[in-house]
Backbone as a chain_set.jsonl record, in Angstrom:
{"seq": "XXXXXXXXXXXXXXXXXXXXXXXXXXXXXXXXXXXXXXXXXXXXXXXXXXXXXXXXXXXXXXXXXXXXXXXXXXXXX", "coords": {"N": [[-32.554, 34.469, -31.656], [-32.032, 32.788, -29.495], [-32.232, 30.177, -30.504], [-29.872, 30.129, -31.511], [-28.17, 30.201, -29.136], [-28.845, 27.786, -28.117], [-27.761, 26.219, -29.988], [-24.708, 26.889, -29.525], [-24.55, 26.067, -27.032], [-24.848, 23.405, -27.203], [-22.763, 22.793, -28.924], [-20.486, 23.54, -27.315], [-21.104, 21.294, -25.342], [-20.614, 19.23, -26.997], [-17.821, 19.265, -27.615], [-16.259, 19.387, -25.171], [-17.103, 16.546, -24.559], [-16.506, 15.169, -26.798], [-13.962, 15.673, -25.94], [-13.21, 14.657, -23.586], [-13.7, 11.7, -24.459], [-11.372, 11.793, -25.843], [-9.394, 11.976, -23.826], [-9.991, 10.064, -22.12], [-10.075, 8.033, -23.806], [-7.129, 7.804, -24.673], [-5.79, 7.533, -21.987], [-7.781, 4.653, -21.42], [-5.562, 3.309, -22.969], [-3.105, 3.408, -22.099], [-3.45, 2.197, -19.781], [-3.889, -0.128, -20.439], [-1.725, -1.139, -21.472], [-0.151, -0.983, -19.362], [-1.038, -2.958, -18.519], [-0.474, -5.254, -19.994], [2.14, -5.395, -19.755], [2.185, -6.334, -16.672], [0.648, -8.83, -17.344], [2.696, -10.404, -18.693], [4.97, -10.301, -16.756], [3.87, -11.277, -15.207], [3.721, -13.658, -16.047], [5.905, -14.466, -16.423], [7.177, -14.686, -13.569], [5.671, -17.235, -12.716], [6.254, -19.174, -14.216], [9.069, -19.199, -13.161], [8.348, -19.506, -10.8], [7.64, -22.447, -11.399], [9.709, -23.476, -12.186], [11.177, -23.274, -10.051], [9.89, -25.0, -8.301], [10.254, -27.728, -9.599], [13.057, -27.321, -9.379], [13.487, -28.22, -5.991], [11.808, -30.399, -6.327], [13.197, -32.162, -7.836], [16.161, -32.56, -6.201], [14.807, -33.348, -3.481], [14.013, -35.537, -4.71], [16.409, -36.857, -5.063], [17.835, -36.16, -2.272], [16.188, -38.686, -0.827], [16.649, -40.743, -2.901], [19.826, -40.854, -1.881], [19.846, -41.741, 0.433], [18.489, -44.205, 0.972], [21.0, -45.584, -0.592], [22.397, -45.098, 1.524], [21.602, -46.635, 3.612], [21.393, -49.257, 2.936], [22.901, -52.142, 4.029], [26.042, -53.602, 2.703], [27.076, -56.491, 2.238], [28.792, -57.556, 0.083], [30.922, -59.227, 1.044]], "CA": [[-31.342, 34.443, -30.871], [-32.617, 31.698, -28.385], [-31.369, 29.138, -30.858], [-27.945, 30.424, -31.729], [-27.375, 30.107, -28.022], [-28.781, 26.462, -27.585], [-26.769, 25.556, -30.452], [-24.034, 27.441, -29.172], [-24.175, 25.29, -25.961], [-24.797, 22.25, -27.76], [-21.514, 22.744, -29.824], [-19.698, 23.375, -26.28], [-20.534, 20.071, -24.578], [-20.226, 18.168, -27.544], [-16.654, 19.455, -27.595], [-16.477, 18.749, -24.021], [-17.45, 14.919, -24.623], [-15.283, 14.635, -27.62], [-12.256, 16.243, -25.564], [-13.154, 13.686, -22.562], [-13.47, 10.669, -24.653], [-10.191, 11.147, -26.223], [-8.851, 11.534, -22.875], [-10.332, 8.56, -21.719], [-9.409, 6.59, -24.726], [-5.562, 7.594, -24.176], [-5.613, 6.607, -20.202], [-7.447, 3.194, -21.663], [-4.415, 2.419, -24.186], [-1.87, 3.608, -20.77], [-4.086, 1.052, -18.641], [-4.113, -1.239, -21.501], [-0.014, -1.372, -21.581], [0.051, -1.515, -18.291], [-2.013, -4.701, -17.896], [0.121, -6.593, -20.92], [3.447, -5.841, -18.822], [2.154, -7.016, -15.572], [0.839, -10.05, -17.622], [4.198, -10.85, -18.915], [5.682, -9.868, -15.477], [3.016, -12.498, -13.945], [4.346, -14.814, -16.74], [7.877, -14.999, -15.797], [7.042, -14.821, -12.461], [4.712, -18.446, -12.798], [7.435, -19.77, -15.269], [10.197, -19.353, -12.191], [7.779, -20.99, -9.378], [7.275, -23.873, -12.062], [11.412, -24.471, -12.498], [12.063, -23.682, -8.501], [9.301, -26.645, -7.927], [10.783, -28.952, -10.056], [14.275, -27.697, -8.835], [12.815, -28.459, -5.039], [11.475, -31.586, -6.396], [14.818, -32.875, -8.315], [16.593, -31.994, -4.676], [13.977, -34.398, -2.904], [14.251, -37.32, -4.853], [18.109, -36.728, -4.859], [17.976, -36.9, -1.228], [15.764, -39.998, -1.126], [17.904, -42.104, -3.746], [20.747, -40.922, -1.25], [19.359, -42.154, 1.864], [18.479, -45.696, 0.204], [22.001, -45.996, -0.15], [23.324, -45.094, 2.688], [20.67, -47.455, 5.007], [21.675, -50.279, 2.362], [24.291, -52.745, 4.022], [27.142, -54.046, 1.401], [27.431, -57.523, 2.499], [29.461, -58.583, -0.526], [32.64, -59.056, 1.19]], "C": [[-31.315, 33.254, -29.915], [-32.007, 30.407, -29.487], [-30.183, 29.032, -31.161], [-27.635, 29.817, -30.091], [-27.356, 28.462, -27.63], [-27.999, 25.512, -28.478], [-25.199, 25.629, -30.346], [-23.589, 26.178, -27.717], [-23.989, 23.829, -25.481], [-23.426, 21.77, -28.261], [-20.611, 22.622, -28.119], [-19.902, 21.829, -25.582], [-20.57, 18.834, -25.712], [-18.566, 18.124, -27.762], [-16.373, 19.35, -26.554], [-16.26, 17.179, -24.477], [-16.462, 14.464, -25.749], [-13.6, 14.758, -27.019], [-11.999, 14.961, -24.332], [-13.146, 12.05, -23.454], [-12.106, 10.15, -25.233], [-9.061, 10.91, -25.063], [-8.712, 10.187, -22.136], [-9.801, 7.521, -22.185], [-7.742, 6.544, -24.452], [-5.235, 6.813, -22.708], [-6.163, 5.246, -20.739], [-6.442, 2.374, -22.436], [-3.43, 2.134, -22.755], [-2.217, 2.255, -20.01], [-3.816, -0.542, -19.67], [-2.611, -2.56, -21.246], [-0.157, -2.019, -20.323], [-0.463, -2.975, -17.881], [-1.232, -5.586, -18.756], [1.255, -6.787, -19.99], [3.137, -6.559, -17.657], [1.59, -8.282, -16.047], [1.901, -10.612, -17.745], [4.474, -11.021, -18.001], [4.817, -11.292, -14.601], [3.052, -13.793, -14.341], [5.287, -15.528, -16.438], [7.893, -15.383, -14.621], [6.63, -16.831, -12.084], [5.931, -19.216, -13.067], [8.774, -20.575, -13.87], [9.967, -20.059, -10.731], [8.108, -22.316, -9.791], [8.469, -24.306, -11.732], [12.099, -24.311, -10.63], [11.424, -24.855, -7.738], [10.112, -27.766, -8.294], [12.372, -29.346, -9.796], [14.154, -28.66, -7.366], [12.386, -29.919, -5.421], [12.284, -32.963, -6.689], [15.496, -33.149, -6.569], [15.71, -33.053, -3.594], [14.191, -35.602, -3.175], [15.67, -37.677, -4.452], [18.077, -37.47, -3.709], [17.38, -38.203, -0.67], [16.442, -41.006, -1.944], [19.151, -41.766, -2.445], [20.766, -41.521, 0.292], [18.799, -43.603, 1.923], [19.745, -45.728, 0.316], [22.718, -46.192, 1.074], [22.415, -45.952, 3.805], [20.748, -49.178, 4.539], [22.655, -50.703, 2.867], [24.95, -53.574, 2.52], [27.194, -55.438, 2.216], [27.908, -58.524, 1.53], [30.895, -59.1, -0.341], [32.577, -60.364, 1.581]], "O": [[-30.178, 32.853, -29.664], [-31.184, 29.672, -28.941], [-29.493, 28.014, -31.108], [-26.791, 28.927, -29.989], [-26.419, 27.876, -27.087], [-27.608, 24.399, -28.128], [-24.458, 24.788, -30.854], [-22.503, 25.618, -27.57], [-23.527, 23.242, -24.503], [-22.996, 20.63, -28.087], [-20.133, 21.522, -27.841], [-18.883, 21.2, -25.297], [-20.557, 17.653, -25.367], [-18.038, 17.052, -28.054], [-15.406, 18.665, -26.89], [-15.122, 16.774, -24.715], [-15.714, 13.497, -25.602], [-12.543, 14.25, -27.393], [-10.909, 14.416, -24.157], [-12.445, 11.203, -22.898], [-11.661, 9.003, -25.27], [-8.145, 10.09, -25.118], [-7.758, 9.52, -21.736], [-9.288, 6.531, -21.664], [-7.151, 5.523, -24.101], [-4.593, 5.785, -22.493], [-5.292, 4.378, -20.684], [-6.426, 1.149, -22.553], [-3.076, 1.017, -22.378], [-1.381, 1.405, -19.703], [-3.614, -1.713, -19.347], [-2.447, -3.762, -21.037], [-0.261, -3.232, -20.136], [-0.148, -3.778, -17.003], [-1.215, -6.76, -18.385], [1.499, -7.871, -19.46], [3.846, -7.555, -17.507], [1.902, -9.182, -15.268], [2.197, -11.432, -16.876], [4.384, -12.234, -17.813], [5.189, -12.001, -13.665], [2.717, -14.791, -13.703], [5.495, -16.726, -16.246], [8.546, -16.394, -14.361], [7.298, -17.512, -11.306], [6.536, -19.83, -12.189], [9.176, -21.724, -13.685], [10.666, -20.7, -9.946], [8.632, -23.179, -9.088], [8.581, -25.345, -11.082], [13.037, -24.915, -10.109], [11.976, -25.539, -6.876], [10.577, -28.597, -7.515], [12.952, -30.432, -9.832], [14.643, -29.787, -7.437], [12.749, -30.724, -4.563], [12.23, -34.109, -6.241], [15.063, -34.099, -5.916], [16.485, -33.533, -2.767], [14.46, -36.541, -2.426], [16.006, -38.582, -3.688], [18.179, -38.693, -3.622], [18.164, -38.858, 0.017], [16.734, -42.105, -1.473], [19.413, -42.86, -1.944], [21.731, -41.644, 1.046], [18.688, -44.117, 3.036], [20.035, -45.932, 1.494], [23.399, -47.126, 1.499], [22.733, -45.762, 4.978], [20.4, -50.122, 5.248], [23.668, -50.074, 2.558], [24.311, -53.99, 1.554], [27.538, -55.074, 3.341], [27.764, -59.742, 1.635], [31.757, -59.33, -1.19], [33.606, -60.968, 1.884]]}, "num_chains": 1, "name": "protein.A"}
């Protein structure tokens, strides 16, 4: 009887450990997702610094070519 029971208790935490790893494995797919969207999300994000720099940077020179002109006298008259 002494081994029915230790196989008995064997069978329980291996069903245990199989019930926790599939848990586990589902929460790592959930975590998984979650980490591609906030890549993406940290994609777009990068993407929209890059084009408000280069807007910011367009916008700079702008005003620099415009400030050359205007400090330029016309003395073709």
């Amino acid at each position: 009887m002494q081994s029915m029971e230790i196989i008995k208790a064997l069978d329980l935490k291996i069903e245990k450990l199989v019930h926790d790893y599939d848990r586990i494995k589902i929460e790592n797919d959930v975590l998984r997702q979650e980490l591609n969207e906030l890549k993406n999300k940290n994609d777009e994000l990068v993407r929209n610094n890059q084009d408000m720099l280069l807007r910011i940077d367009s916008a700079i020179t702008l005003t620099k070519k415009g400030k050359k002109s205007d400090s330029e006298t016309d003395f073709s008259y």
